[in-house]
N, C-alpha and C positions, 0 to 999 in steps of 0.2 A: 163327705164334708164333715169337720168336727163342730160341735155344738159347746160353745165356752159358759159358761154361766159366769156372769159380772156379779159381784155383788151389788153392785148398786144398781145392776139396769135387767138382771135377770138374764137367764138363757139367750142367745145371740149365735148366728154364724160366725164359722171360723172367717170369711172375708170384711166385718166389719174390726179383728182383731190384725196388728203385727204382732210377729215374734221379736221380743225385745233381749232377749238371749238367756245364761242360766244364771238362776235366782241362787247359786250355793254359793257362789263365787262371792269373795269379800274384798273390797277394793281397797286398796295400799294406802298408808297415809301418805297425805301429801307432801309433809315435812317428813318420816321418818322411814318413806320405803326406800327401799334401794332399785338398781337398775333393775338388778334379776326380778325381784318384785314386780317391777312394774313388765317387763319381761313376761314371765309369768301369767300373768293376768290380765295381760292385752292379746298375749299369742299363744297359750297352749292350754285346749281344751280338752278335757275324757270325753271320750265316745261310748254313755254310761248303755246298756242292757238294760230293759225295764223301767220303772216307775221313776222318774224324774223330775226333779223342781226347774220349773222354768218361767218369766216372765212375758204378759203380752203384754201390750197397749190397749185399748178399745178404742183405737182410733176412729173409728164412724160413729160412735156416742157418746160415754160421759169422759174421753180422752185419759181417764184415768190409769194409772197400772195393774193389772192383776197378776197375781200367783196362782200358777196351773201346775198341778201337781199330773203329768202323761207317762201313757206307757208309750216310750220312744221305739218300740218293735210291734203294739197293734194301736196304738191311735187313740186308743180307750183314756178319755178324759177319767182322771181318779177323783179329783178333787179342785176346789179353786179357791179363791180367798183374797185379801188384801196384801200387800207385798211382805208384811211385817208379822203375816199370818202364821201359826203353826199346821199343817194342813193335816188331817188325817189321811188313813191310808196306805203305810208304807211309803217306802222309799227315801231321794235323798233327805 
């Protein structure tokens, strides 16, 4: 089971978090994207190798967002932080 650290609530189980999807991805405006934009950014994911930006919830505490910096091939929490965070650690 992974161990997320909140910023605000400290270390926690991975079951009081959701995966909220990935934190690289920048969303389209809403007046000036186009189809494939939005295209894009609803339907087509990388399947990155290694150390990756991603966001949870902490849905079972302070409901807030956090930024989880993981390695998507052993599990290994890198880093974590506030959504707007720059995370140490390598990666995206």
């Amino acid at each position: 089971m992974l161990e997320i650290k909140c910023p605000w609530c400290g270390a926690r189980t991975q079951t009081e978090f959701t995966y909220a999807g990935d934190a690289t991805l920048d969303r389209p405006d809403a007046e000036t994207g186009s189809e494939e934009d939005w295209y894009e950014y609803v339907y087509l994911r990388d399947n990155p190798r290694g150390a990756h930006d991603e966001l949870w919830q902490h849905s079972a505490g302070c409901r807030r967002y956090v930024k989880v910096r993981r390695d998507v091939t052993t599990h290994e929490i890198i880093a974590t932080g506030a959504p707007g965070a720059k995370l140490d650690g390598g990666g995206s």
